[in-house]
C-alpha positions as CSV (number, residue, x, y, z in Angstrom):
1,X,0.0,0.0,0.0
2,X,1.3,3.5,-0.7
3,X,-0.4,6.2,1.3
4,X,1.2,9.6,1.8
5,X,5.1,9.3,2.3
6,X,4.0,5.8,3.5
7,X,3.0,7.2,6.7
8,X,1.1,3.8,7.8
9,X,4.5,1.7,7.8
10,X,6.3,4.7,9.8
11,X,3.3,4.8,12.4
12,X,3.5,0.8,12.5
13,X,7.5,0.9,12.8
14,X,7.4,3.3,15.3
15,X,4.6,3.2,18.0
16,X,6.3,-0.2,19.6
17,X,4.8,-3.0,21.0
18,X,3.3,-2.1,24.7
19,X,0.3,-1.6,25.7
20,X,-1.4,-1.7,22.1
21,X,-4.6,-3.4,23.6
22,X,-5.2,0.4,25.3
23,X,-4.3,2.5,22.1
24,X,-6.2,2.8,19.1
25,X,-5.4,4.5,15.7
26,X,-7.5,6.2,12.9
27,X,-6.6,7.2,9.1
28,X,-6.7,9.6,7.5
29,X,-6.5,13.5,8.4
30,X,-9.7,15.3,7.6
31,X,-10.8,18.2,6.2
32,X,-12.7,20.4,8.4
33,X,-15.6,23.1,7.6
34,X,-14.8,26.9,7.9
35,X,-18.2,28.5,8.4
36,X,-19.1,32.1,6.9
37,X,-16.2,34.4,8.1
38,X,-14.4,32.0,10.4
39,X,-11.8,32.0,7.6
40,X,-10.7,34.7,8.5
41,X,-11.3,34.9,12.2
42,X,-9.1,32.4,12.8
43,X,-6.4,35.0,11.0
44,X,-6.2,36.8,14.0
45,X,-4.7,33.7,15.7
46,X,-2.0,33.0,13.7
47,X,1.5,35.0,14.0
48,X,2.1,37.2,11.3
49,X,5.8,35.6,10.0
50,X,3.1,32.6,9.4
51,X,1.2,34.2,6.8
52,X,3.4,33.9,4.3
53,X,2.6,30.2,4.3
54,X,-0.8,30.6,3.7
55,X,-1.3,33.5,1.5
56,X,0.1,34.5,-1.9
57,X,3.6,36.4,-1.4
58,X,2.9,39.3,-2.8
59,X,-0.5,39.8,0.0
60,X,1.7,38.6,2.7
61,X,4.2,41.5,2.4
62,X,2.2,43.9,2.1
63,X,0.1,42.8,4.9
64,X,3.6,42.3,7.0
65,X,4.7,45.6,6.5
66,X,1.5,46.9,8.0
67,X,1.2,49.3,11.1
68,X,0.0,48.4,13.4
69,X,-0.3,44.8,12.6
70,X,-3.7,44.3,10.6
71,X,-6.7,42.3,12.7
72,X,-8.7,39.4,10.8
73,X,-11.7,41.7,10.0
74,X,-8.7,44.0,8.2
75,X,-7.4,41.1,6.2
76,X,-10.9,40.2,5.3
77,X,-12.0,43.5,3.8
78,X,-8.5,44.0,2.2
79,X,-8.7,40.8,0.6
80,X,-12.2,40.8,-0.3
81,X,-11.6,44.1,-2.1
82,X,-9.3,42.1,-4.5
83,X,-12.1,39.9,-5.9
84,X,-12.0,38.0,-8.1
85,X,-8.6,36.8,-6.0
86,X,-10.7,36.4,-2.9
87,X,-12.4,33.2,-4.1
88,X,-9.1,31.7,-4.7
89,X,-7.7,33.2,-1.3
90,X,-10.3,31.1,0.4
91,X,-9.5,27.6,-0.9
92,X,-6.1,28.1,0.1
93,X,-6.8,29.2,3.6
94,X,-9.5,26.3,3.4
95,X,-7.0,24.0,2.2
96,X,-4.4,25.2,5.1
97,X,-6.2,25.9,7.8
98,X,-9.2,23.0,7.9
99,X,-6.5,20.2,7.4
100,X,-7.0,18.7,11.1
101,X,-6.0,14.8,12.8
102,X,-8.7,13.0,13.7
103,X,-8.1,13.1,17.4
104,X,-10.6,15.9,18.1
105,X,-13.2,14.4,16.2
106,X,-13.0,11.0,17.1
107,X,-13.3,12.4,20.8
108,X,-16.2,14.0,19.7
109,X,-17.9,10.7,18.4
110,X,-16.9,8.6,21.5
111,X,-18.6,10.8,23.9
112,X,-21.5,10.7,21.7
113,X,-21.6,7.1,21.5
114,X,-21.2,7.3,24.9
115,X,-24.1,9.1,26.0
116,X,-26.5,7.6,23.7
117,X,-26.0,4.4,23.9
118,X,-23.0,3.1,25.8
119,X,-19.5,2.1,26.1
120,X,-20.0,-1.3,24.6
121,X,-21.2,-0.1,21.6
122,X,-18.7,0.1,18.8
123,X,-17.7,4.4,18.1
124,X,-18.1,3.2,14.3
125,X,-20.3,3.4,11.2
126,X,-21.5,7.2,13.1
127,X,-20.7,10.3,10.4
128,X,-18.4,12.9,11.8
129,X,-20.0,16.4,12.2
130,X,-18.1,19.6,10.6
131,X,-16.1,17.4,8.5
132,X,-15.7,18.4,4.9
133,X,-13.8,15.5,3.6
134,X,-11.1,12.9,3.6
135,X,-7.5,14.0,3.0
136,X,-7.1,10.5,1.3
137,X,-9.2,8.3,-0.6
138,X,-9.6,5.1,0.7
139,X,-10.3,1.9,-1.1
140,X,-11.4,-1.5,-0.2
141,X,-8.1,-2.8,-1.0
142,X,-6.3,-0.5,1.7
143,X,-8.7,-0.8,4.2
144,X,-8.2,-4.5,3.9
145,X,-4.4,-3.9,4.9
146,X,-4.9,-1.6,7.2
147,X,-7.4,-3.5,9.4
148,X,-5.3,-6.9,8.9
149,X,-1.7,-7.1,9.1
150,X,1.1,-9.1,9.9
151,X,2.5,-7.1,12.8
152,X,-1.1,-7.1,13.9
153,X,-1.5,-3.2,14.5
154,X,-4.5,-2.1,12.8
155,X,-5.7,0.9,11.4
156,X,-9.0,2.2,11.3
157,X,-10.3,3.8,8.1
158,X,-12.4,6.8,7.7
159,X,-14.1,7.2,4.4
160,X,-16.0,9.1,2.3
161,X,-19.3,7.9,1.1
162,X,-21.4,9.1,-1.7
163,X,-24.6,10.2,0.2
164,X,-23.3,9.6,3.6
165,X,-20.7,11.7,4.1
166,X,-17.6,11.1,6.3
167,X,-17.9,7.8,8.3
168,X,-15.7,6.4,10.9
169,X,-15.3,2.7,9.6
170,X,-13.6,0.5,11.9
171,X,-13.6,-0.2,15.8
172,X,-10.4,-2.2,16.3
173,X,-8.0,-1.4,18.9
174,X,-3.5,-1.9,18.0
175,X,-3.6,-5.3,19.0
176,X,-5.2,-6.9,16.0
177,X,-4.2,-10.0,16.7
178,X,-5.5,-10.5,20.2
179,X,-8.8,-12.3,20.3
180,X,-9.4,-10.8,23.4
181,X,-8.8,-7.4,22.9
182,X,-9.0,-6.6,19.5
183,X,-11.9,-4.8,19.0
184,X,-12.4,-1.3,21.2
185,X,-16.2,-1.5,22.8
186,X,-14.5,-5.0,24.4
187,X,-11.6,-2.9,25.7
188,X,-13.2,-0.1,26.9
189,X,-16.3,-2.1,28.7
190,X,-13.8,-4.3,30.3
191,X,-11.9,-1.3,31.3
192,X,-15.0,0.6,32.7
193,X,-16.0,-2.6,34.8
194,X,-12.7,-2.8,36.8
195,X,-13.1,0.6,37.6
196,X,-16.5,0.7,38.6
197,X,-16.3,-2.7,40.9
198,X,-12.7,-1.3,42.5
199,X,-14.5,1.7,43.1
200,X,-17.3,0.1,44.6
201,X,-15.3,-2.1,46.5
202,X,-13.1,0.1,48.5
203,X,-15.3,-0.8,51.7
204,X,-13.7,-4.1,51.9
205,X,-10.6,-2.5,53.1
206,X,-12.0,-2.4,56.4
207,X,-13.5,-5.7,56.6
208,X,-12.3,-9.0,57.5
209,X,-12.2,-11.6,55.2
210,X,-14.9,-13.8,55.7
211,X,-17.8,-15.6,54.3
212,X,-20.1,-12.6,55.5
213,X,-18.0,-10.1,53.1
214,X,-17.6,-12.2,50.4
215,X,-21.3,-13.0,50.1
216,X,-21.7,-9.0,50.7
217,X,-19.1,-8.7,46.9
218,X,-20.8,-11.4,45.4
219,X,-24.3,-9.5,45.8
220,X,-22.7,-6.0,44.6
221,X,-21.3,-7.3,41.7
222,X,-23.9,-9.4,40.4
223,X,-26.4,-6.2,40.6
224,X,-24.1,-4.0,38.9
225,X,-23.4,-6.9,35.7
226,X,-27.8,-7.4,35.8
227,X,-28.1,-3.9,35.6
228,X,-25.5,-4.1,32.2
229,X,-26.9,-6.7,30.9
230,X,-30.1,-5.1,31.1
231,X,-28.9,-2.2,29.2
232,X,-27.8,-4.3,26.5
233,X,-23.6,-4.4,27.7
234,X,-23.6,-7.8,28.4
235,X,-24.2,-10.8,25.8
236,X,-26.7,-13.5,26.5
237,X,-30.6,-14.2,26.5
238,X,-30.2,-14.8,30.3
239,X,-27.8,-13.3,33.4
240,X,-26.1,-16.6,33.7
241,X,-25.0,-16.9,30.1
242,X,-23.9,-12.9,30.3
243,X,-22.0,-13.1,33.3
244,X,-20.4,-14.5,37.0
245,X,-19.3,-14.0,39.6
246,X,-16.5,-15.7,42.1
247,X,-15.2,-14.9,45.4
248,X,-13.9,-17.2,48.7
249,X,-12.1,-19.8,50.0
250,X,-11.7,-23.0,47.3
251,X,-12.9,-20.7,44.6
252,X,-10.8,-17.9,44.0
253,X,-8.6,-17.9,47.3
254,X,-6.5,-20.4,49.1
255,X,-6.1,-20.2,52.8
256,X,-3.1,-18.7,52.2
257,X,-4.7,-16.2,50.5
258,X,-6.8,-15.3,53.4
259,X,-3.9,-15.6,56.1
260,X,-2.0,-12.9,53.7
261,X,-5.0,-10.6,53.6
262,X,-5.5,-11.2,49.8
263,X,-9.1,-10.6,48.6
264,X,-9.7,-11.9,45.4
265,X,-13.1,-11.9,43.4
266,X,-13.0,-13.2,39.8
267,X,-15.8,-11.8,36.9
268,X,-16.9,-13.7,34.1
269,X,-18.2,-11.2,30.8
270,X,-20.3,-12.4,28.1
271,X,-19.2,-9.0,25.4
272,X,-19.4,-10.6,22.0
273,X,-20.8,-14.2,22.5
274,X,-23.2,-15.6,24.9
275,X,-21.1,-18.1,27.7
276,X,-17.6,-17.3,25.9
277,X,-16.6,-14.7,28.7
278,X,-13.6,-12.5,29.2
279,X,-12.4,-13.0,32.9
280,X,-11.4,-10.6,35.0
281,X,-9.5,-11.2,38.2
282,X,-9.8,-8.2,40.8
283,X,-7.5,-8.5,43.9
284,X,-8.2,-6.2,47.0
285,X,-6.1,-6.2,50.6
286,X,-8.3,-6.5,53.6
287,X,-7.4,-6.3,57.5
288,X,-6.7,-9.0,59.7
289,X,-9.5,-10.9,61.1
């Protein structure tokens, strides 16, 4: 594949090997939308020496030159008044200025996603708003290597459709060749679980470890996992092929276990397929008895 100065193999070379489970990567750049005038309000935020870059030579010295320095409204008049230059002024400033990384806007669409329906559900197949178009055509045959590769690390695409506008069209984390944690919903639920049962947890701290507190985690858990399931997080036409839950003596801790303090509660997920869970293995100090 040959994208722009092969940019895919220098990201893929480059971003290691650690942690790719946690990271996730989009391509390519987009185009943003100025609205009516914002082309050149935003003028008034860039440092003069810089508009040379962006506008014709001979506007930029005369504009440099200027005293005091001229404001955005200035440059907008002056410019204007050079029709019909101006129309050509704007592409360029549309073509320098709106070129943005996708970071912002896929931030944008995961909060969304988010809210409206939750973190399990894939951030993809969603149009992204304010976005005027791809930076680089995408075909079938490079989204194919960018979502499967050897070293694993996929990519994923956002394209332009006719009639549908800019899509993001993928949902898989680095590791593309972890079956656990390839896809991003799976990694972020997982991730928002442990938090939530450590955080509801803390309590423990003070308690002995003992039947009576582990029946106490068992209870916790299993409400919070219903109430997921429920909202459509968990896989399964039934709580027990969604998730479950594990804690004491002969289960998830040996004696030793308890004699060192060692809670330990174990969670079976249910996030892509009914029964196949993901298992997650939670371990808490108590006090003494």
């Amino acid at each position: 594949m040959n994208t722009s100065g092969d940019c895919i193999s220098n990201f893929r070379n480059r971003i290691g090997n650690l942690n790719l489970a946690y990271g996730a990567a989009y391509y390519p750049w987009l185009y943003s939308y100025l609205g009516p005038g914002q082309d050149f309000e935003i003028l008034d935020h860039i440092p003069l020496h810089n508009l040379q870059q962006i506008l014709p030579e001979v506007f930029a010295k005369t504009f440099l030159n200027s005293s005091p320095p001229p404001s955005g409204e200035y440059l907008h008049q002056s410019l204007k008044s050079l029709s019909p230059t101006y129309q050509s002024l704007l592409s360029v400033i549309q073509e320098k200025l709106g070129l943005l990384p996708t970071s912002g806007f896929l931030a944008g669409a995961y909060a969304f996603v988010d809210n409206s329906r939750g973190v399990w559900k894939a951030p993809a197949n969603i149009s992204l708003n304010s976005v005027r178009s791809t930076s680089f055509s995408i075909s079938n045959l490079i989204q194919e290597d960018l979502n499967i590769h050897p070293s694993g690390k996929s990519i994923n695409a956002i394209r332009e459709f006719p009639r549908k506008g800019v899509l993001v069209w993928g949902s898989r984390t680095l590791a593309g060749n972890d079956p656990e944690w390839r896809y991003i919903p799976v990694r972020r639920t997982v991730s928002m679980i442990e938090h939530s049962i450590r955080n509801g947890l803390q309590y423990v701290v003070f308690e002995p470890n003992e039947p009576k507190i582990w029946k106490e985690i068992k209870l916790t858990c299993s409400n919070f996992l219903n109430g997921l399931w429920r909202q459509g997080g968990l896989a399964g036409a039934k709580p027990d092929e969604a998730f479950f839950v594990k804690v004491g003596l002969g289960e998830t801790m040996t004696s030793q276990d308890i004699l060192d303090n060692k809670l330990i509660v174990e969670i079976g997920m249910a996030l892509v397929r009914p029964a196949e869970f993901i298992i997650l293995r939670i371990k808490l100090k108590t006090v003494g008895s």
